[in-house]
N, C-alpha and C positions, 0 to 999 in steps of 0.2 A: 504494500500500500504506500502508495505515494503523498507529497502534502496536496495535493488537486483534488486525489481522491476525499481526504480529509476536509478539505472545504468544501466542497460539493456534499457531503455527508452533510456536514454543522449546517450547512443553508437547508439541505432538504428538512432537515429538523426544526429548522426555524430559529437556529443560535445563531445573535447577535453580540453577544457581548460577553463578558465573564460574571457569573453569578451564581455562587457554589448552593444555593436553594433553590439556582432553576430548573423547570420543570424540560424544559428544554433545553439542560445541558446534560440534564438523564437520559434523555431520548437520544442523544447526538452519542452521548457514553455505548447506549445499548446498541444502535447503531455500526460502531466502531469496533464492538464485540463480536456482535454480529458476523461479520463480513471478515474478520481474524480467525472464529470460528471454522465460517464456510471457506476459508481460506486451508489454513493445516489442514481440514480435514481431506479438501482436493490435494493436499502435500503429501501426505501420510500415508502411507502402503505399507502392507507385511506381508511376507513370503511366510511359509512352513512347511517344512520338510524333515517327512518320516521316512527314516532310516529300521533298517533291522533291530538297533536296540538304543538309537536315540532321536528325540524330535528335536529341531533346531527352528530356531522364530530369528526371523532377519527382518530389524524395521528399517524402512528407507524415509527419510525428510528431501521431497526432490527428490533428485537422483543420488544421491548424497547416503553411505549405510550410516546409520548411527548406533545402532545398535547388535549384537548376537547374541542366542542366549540358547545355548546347549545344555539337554538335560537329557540322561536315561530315561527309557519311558517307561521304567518303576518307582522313578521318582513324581514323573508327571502322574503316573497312576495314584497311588500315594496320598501326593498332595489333594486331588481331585475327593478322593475318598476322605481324608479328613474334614474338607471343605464340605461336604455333603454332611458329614456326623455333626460338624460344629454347628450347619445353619440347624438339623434337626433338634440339637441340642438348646437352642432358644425358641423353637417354637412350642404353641400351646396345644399342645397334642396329650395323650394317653400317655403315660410310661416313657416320654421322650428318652431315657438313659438309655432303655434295654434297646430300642431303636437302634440308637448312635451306634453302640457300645456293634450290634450285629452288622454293623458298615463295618465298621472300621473291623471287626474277625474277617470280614471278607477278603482282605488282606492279608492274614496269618495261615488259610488255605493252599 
């Protein structure tokens, strides 16, 4: 985003001037968000690739890698399974422990 863009935003909002109460320099803010939002998220790509005993997440910003993150996919299982016992663990259900507690043996099988 460039400063054109930027006053072209502030006008279509109807900012004139500086005034940390206006209601119109909310709009110009959310605006600005906006369009930063729609922006990364046309930026932001991931790859994933499963291998025989690991998956690998490759994020791109642009063309640009910025990130890798390799993991055994008993780890990925794993995590996955606790993250399923912990959510059942806060909700309002029956007997939530014995629930959890038989995810997470699924794992010691």
């Amino acid at each position: 985003m460039n400063r054109d863009d930027i006053i072209r935003m502030a006008r279509e909002a109807g900012f004139t001037g500086y005034d940390s109460q206006s209601e119109r320099l909310h709009a110009f803010a959310a605006l600005v968000a906006a369009h930063e939002r729609e922006r990364l998220k046309q930026s932001i790509r991931h790859s994933l690739t499963i291998g025989p005993k690991t998956i690998q997440t490759r994020v791109y910003f642009g063309e640009e890698e910025v990130s890798i993150v390799k993991m055994p996919i008993e780890e990925v299982v794993a995590a996955e399974r606790e993250a399923c016992a912990e959510l059942v663990d806060g909700m309002d259900v029956q007997h939530p422990k014995y629930i959890a507690a038989a995810i997470r043996e699924r794992g010691q099988a």
